[in-house]
C-alpha positions as CSV (number, residue, x, y, z in Angstrom):
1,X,43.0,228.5,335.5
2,X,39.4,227.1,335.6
3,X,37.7,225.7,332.6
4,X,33.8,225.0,332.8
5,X,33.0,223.2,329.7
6,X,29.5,223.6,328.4
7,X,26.8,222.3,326.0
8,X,24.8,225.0,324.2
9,X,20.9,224.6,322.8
10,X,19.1,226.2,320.8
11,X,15.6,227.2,321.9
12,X,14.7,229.0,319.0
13,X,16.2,229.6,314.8
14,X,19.3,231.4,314.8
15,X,20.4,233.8,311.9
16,X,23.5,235.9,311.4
17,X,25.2,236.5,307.9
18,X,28.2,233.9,307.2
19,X,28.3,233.6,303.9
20,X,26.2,233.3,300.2
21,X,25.5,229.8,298.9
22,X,25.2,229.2,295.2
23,X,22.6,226.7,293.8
24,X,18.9,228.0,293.3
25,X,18.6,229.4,296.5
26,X,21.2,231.9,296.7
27,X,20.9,231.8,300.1
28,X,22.7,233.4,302.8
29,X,23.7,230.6,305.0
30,X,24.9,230.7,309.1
31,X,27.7,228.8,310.1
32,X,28.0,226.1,311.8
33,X,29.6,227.3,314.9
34,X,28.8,229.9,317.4
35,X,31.4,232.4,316.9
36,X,33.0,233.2,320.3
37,X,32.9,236.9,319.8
38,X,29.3,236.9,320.1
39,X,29.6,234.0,323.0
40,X,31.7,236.9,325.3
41,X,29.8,239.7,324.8
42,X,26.4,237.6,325.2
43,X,27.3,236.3,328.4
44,X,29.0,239.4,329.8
45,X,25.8,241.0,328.9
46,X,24.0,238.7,331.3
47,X,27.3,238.4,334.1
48,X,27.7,242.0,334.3
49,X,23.5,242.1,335.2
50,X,22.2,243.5,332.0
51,X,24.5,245.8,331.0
52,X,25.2,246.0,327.2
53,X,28.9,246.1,327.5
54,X,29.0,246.3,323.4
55,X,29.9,249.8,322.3
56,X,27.9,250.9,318.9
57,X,30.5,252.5,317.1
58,X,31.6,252.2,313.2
59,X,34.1,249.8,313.8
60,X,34.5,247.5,317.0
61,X,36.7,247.4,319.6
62,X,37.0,243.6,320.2
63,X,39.8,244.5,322.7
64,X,38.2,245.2,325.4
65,X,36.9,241.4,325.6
66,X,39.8,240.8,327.1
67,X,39.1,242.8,330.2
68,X,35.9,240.9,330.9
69,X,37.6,238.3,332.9
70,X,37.0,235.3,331.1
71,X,36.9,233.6,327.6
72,X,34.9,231.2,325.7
73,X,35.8,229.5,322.9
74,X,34.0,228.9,319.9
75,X,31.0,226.4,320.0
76,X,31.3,223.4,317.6
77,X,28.4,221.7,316.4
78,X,27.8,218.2,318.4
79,X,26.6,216.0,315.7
80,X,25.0,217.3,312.8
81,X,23.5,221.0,312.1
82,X,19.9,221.1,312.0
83,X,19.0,223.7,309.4
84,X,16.1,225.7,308.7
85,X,14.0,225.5,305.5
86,X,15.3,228.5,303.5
87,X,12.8,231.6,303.7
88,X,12.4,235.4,302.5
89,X,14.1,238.4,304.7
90,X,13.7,241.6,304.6
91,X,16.6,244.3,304.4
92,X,15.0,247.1,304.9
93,X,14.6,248.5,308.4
94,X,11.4,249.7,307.5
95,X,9.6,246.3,307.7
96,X,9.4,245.5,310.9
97,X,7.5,247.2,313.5
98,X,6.1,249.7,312.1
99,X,4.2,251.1,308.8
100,X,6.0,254.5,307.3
101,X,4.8,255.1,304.4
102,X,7.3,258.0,302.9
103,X,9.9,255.7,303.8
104,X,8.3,252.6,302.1
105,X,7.6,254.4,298.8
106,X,11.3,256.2,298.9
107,X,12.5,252.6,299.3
108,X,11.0,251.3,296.4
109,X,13.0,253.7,294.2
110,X,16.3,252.4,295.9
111,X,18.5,250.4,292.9
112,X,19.3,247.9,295.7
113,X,17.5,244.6,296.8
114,X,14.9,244.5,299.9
115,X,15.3,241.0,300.7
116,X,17.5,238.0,300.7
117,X,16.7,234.5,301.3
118,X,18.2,233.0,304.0
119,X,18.6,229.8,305.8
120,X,19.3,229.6,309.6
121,X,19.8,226.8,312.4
122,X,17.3,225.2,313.7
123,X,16.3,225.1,317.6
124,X,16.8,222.1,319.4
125,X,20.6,222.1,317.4
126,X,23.7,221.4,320.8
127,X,26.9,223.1,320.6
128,X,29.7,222.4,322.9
129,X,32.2,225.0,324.3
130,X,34.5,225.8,327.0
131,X,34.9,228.8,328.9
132,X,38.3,229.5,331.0
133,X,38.6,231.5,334.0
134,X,40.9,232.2,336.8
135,X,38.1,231.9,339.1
136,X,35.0,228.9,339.1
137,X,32.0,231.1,337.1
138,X,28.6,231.8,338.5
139,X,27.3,231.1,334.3
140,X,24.0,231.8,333.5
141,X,21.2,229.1,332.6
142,X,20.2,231.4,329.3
143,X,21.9,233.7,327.1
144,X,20.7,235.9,324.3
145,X,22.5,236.0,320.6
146,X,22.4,236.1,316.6
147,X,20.7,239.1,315.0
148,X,18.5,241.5,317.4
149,X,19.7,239.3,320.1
150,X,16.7,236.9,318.8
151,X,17.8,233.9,320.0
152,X,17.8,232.2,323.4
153,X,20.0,229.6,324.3
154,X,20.4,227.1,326.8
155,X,23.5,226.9,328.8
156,X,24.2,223.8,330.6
157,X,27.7,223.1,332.5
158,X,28.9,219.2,331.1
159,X,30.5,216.4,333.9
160,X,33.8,215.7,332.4
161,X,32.8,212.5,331.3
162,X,30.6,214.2,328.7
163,X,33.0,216.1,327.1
164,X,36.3,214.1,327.4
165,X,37.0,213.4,324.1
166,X,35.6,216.4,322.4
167,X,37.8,218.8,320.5
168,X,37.8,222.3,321.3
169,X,37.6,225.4,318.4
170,X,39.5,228.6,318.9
171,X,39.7,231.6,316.4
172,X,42.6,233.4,315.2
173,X,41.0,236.5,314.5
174,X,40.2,236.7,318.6
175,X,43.5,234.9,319.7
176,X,45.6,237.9,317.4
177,X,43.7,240.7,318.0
178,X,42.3,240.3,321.5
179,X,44.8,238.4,323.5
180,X,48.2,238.3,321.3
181,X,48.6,234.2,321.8
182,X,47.9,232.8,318.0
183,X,52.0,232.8,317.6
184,X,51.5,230.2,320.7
185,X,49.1,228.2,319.0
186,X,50.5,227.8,315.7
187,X,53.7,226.7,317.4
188,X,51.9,224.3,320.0
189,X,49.5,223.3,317.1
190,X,52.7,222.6,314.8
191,X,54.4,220.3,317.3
192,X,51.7,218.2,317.7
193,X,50.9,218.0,314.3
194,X,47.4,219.0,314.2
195,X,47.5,222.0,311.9
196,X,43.5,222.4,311.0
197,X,42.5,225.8,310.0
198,X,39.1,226.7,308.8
199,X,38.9,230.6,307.3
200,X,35.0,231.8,307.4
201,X,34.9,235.7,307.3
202,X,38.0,238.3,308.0
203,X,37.1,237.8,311.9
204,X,36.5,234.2,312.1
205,X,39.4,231.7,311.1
206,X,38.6,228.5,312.9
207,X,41.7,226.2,314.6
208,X,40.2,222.7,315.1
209,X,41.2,219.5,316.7
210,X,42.5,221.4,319.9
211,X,42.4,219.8,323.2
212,X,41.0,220.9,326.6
213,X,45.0,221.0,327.8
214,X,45.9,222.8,324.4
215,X,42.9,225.1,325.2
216,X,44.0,226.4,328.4
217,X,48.0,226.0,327.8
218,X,47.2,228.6,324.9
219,X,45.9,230.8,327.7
220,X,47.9,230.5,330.4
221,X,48.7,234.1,332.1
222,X,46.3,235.9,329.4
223,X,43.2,236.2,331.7
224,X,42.4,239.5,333.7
């Protein structure tokens, strides 16, 4: 197995919907990771030359990840998140592109709210991941991601001596649902003593403090 670690940048704000943050802002706030479920199918979008492998359906099918032939982890922040200032979003589809003005004035009768404040990261913000393979990877120097695909990122593939003391970030939700290896993990994670679990949403439940070696011993055999 082949692991190409690599640092992620920001080149513009990212926003996706993590969770609601009390205080006088109210805002809803993005993680500070880049959840490796967006990661695959953002660069199998670019790897497979453009196709949108992503099926829109009502619920997804984050199975078929594991036929893509290769996995990255999550990306954990290197250093501290830089964050946006918080700002006004809309939530109604209505408000961008376009003037509709049935639509607009049938909206303002609907009993729910049409916008949120929100608070993203900011560009120039480095993550760090790893992404295994059975064969060296051909990655590309930009990938697309966050809401709309609005966001372009910078990949860059790290010497080992960049990343050799760095701690790697897996999810449970991917490892139990995609591949069938979290048992693996909690054992391996157990032994060693390192038992650090972060739960964000249903589909992202964060085990820290992993090593490169704990990385790819967790996927030994499960790549296509």
């Amino acid at each position: 197995m082949k692991a190409q670690v690599i640092r992620l940048t920001l080149l513009n704000h990212l926003f996706y919907y993590t969770e609601v943050a009390g205080g006088n802002a109210s805002a809803t706030l993005t993680g500070a990771f880049l959840g490796d479920l967006a990661l695959n199918y953002a660069l199998q979008r670019v790897m497979s030359g453009g196709t949108d492998t992503y099926d829109y359906r009502a619920k997804p099918n984050y199975a078929q990840i594991a036929q893509f032939g290769f996995y990255c982890t999550v990306a954990k922040p290197l250093g501290m998140v830089k964050r946006t200032e918080i700002y006004i979003n809309n939530t109604l589809f209505n408000c961008d592109g376009y003037v509709d003005v049935d639509s607009i004035m049938q909206s303002g009768k609907s009993p729910y709210k049409n916008y949120r404040q929100v608070q993203g990261i900011a560009a120039g913000t480095t993550f760090i991941a790893a992404v295994l393979s059975n064969e060296t990877l051909k990655l590309p120097p930009t990938i697309r991601m966050g809401r709309a695909k609005e966001t372009l990122l910078k990949i860059e593939t790290l010497p080992e001596k960049e990343y050799k003391d760095q701690d790697f970030w897996l999810n449970a939700y991917t490892l139990a649902t995609v591949y069938q290896n979290l048992p693996a993990a909690i054992e391996l994670m157990k032994e060693q003593e390192k038992v650090n679990f972060a739960y964000i949403l249903e589909n992202y439940n964060l085990l820290k403090k992993l090593t490169l070696p704990n990385v790819m011993q967790i996927f030994d055999g499960k790549l296509s």
